[in-house]
N, C-alpha and C positions, 0 to 999 in steps of 0.2 A: 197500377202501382199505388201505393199505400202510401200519404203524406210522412213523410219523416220528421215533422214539427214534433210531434209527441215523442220524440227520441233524442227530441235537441239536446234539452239538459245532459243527459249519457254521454252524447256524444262532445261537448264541454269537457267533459269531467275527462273525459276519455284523453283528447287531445291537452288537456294539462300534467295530467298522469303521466302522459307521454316525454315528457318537458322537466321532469322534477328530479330527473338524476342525468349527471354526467356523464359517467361511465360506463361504457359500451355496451355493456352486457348486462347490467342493470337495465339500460336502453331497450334492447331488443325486446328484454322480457318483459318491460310496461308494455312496448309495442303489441306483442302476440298475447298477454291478458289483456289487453283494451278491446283487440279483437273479437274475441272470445264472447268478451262481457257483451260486446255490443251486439252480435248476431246471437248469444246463445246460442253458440257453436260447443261441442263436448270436445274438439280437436281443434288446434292452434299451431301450426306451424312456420316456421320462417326460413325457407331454401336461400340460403349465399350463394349468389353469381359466384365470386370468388373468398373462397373462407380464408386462403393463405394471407390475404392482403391485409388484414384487421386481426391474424391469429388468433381467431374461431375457428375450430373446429366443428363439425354436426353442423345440425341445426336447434333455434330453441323450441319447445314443445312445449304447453300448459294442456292440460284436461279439466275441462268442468267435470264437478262430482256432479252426480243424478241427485237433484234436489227429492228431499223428503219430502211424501205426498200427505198434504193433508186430510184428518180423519172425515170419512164421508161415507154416502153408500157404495156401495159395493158397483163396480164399470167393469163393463166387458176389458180385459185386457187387451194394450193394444198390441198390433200384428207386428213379429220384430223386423228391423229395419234390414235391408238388404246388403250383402256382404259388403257391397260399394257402390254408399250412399253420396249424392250430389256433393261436388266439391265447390268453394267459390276460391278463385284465385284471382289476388291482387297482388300486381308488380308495385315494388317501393323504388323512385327514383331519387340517388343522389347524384347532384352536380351532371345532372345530364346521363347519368352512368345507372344502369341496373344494378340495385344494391343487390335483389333479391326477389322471391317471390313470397308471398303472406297468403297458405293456405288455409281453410276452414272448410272444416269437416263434421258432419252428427249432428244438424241444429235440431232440434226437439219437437220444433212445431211445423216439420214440413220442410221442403224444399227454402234455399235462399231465395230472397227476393231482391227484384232491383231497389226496392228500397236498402237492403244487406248491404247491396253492393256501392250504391250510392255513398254509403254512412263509411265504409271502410276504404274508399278512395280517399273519402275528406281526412280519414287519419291515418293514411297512406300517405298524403302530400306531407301532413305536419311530421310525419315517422321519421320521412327522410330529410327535415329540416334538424330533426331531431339528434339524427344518427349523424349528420356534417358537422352539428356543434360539437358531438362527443369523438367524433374523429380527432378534429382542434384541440379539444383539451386534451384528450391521449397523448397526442404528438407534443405538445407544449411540455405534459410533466415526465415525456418519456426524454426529450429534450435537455430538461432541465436536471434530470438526474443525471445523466451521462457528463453533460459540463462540470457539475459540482464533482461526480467521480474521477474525469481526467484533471479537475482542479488537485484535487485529492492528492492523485498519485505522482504530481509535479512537486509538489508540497512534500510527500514521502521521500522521491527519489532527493531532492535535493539537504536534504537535512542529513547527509552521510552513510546513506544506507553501503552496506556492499554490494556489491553486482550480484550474487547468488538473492541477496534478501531484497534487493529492487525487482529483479523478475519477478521474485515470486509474487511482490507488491501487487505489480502490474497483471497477473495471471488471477489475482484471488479477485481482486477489486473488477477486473470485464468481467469475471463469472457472476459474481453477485449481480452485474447489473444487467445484464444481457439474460439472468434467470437461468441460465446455464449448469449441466450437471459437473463441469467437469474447465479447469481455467488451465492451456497446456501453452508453454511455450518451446516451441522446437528453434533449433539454429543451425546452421551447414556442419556437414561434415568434413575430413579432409577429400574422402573420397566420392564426392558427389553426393551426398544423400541429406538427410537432415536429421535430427535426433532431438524426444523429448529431452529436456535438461530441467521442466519444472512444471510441477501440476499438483492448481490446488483444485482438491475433489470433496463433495460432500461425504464421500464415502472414502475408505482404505484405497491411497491411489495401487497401492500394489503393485504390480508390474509395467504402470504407464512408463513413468520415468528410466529413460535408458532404449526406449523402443526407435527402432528407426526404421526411416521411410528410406529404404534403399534405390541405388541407382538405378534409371531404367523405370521408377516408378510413373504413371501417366500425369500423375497432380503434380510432380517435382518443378516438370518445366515452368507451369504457372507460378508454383513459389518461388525459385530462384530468380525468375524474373520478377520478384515484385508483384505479383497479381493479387484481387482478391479471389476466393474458390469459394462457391458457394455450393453445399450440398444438402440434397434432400433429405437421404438417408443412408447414413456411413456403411450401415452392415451391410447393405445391396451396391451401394455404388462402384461400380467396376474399378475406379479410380483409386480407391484405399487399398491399404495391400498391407496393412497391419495386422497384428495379431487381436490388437482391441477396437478393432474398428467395430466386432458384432456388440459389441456395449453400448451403442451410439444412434443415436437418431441426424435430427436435421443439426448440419453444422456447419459454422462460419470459419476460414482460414485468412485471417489478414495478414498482409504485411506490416513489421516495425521496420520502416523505414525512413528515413531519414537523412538530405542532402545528397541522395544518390547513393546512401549506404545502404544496407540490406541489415538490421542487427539478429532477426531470426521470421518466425512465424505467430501469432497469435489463433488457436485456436481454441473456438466457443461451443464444443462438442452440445447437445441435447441427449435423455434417455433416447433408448428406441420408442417410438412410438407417442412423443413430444409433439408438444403445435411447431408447428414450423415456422422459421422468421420470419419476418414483416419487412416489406422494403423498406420503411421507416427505422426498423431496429436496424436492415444490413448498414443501412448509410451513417445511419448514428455509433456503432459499430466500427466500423471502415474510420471515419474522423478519431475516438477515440483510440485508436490504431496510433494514427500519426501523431497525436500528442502525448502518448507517450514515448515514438520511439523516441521523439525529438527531445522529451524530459531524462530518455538514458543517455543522450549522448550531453546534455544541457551536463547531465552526475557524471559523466565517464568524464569529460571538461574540466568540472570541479575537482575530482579527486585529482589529475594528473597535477592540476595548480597545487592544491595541496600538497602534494608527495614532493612537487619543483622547491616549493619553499622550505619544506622538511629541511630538503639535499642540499640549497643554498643554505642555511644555519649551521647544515652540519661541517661545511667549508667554513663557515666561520668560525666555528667552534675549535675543528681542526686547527686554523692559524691561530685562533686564541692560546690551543693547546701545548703550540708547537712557539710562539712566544714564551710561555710561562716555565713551560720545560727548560727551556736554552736560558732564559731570564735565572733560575732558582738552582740551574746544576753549575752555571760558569759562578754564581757568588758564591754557592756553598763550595769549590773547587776553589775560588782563590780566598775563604776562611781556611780551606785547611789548608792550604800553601802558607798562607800566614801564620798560624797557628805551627807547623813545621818552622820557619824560619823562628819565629820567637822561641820557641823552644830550642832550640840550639844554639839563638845567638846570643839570647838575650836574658837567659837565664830567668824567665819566667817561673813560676811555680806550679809544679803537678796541678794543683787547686786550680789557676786559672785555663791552662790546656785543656783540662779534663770541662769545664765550663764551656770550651768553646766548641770540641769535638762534639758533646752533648748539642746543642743548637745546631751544629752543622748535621747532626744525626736525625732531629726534630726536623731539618727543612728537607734533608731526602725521604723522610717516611709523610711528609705533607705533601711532596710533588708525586711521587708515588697515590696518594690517595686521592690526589687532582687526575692522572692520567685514569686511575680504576672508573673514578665519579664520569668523566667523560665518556669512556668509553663504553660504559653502561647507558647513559645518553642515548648513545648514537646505535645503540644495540633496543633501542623502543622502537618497535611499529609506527610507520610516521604517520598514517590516520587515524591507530587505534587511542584510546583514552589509558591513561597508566593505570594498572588494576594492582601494581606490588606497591611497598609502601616507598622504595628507594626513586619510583618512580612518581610519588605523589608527590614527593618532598621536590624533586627536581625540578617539577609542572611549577610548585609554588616558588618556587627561583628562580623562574623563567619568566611568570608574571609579574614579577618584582621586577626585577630587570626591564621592563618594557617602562617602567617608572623612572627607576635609579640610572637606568643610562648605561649601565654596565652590568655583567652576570656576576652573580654573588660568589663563592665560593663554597661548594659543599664538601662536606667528612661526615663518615660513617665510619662507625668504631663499635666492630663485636656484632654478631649473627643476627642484624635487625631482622630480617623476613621470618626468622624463626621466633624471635624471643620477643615480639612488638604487634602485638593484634591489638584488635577491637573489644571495647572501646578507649584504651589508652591511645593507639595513633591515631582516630580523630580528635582526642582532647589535644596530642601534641600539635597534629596539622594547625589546628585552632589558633594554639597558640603561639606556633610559627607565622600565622597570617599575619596575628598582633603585632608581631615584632617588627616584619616586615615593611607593615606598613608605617608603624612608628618610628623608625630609618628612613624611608621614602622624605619624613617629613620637617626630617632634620636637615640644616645648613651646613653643607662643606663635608657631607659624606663622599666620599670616591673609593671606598670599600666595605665590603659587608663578608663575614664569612658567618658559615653555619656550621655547626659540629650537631652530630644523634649520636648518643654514647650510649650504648645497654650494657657495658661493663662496668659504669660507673654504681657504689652500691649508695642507698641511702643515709643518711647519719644516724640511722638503726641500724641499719646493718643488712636491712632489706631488700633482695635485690631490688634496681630499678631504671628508669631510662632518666638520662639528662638532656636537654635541650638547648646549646648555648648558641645566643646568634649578637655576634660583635660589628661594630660599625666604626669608623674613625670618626664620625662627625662631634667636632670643637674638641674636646679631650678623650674623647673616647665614650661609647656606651656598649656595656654588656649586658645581656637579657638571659638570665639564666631559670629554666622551669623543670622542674624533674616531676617523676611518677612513681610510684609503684609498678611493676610489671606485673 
């Protein structure tokens, strides 16, 4: 045996080279070039015990080129090596466990020696010190993505999304992270089965959406129980019984569930022919499973509060309604009863009847425009945001109101949605907010009305919009703003 001192230095260099990246694969392949370098071996190979566990695939392979001979005389050539030349094989231990084996193959100068073998044990033992810290780090930022992504999708879901646009949330965001071809969510049928309802796919999802896994299927019972299903390979597994199952490789099927609800399936399809998950990835997986179902039912929670408080205001409003009604038709009913008795008893004159009928005419076409304004109200989507302008104007009445203690009073006068765009209603909004809040901030307000008139013309003659919003606070204040249309 041949002292291996004169090979220290290499083998140094060897076992640091080993040590100078994290990630796995970077890893292995210092590992099998350290090899290499150190036997002058032409073949470097690295067999995985187990490749699914770290989702490698193969093995790594490096080749020495045939170094260029220097110019000299002329050597008998040498005899070529025989088909299958001496191998040396080193097993790599991690944590006890055979990572792998570390083959070499084609050294130059002959047979290996136990000096070879010696030098590739020693960075054999550091390989696998090697390959455990890059496991760790794996795990840590495989880890740490998944948190930050079901952080994500908690943070999506609860900020108003829809239920259509939350699933999909939650389908696009495990695809991305799971590296996935394909983010599908299925939900029960009535009649036993379950159906895609949402899939985001890097490619044209095309006929995913709508597929169903009918009764009777073999995977059904594990879903509807709540299981997770774990497969190798969709297009072979006896278990799929879909039409797109030959599009598919290794795939994950979780459960969203949730307090002993069921909300549907999560599935993390692969191409055919894809590495296959990592038990790290299924468990990391499976967790962000459960925090999202619990973030749809956290949003399905919210919105019902939401929609509750909608339908409470709209009770309110209703009795406000049903107040101001009875309030404004029994006064204008005994003006004109009055108005009738003076005129016949009292010999009143045309000029003043005619004055009073007019005012009692003014407060039925203003209770009339109170009963339209409300019932337009209550005719809004109660989680959507108002997108017509009858409905901005409203929104800004409503935030007032949370100030003033009481709801303002609105009127619209003549075809605003038609004759009131952009950028005139954000200048009006503007300067309705002005107003508003400059009544907010007066003493001894306890009414506010707002009139939008697009039948009013300018004192050109132009048409235009008027603006007027009245307040009772001390003598009275009117705030009047007009536009050009």
């Amino acid at each position: 045996m041949h002292d291996p001192v004169p090979r220290l230095p290499s083998l140094l260099e060897a076992v640091l080279s080993v040590g100078t990246d994290l990630e796995l694969r970077a890893t292995l392949q210092h590992i099998v070039d350290a090899a290499a370098e150190l036997t002058e071996a032409r073949y470097a190979t690295l067999d995985m015990t187990d490749p699914g566990r770290d989702g490698l695939r193969g093995i790594r392979t490096a080749q020495r080129p045939e170094s260029p001979e220097p110019p000299a005389r002329p050597e008998p050539p040498e005899p070529p090596e025989p088909p299958e030349s001496p191998e040396l094989i080193v097993p790599i231990h991690v944590d006890d466990e055979v990572f792998g084996d570390l083959r070499l193959a084609g050294k130059r100068a002959g047979p290996f020696t136990d000096e070879d073998e010696q030098l590739v044990r020693v960075l054999a033992t550091q390989a696998g010190i090697a390959i455990g810290n890059a496991r760790l780090y794996e795990t840590a930022r495989q880890r740490e993505r998944w948190i930050e992504g079901a952080a994500a999708v908690t943070t999506a879901l609860l900020s108003g999304e829809s239920a259509a646009d939350a699933l999909m949330t939650v389908a696009e965001r495990a695809r991305r992270l799971a590296e996935a071809s394909a983010g599908v969510i299925l939900q029960p049928t009535e009649d036993g089965g379950m159906e895609i309802v949402t899939a985001s796919t890097l490619d044209d999802p095309g006929d995913i959406v709508g597929t169903v896994i009918e009764p009777g299927s073999p995977v059904l019972e594990q879903l509807l129980g709540g299981e997770p299903v774990f497969i190798d390979d969709s297009a072979t597994d006896p278990r799929m019984t879909t039409h797109v199952r030959h599009r598919f490789g290794p795939n994950m099927m979780l459960p969203l569930q949730a307090g002993g609800r069921l909300l549907g399936t999560l599935a993390l399809p692969r191409r055919r022919g894809g590495r296959p998950y990592t038990a790290v990835e299924r468990l990391l997986a499976t967790q962000f499973a459960s925090q999202a179902a619990l973030a749809l039912v956290h949003a399905e929670a919210q919105h019902s509060r939401e929609r509750l408080a909608v339908y409470e205001d709209r009770d309110r409003i209703a009795r406000d309604l049903h107040d101001l009604v009875v309030q404004r038709l029994f006064a204008t009913g005994m003006m004109l009863e009055s108005t009738q008795r003076r005129s016949t008893g009292t010999g009143d004159t045309d000029k003043d009847v005619h004055a009073m009928l007019g005012r009692a005419v003014d407060e039925l076409q203003s209770t009339v425009q109170e009963v339209r304004t409300a019932i337009f109200a209550l005719q809004q989507p109660p989680a959507d945001a108002p997108t017509t302008f009858r409905g901005k104007v409203l929104r800004e009445a409503a935030g007032a109101a949370a100030v003033l203690g009481f709801q303002p009073s609105t009127r619209f006068t003549g075809p605003v949605e038609n004759r009131l765009a952009e950028p005139v209603a954000g200048r009006l909004l503007t300067a309705l907010r002005r107003a508003l809040t400059a009544a907010s901030r007066r003493a001894g307000v306890s009414r506010v009305e707002i009139t939008v008139d697009v039948t009013a013309p300018l004192p050109d003659g132009r048409p235009g919009v008027r603006l007027t919003v009245f307040d009772d606070g001390g003598t009275g204040t009117t705030v009047t703003w007009r536009s050009p249309l």
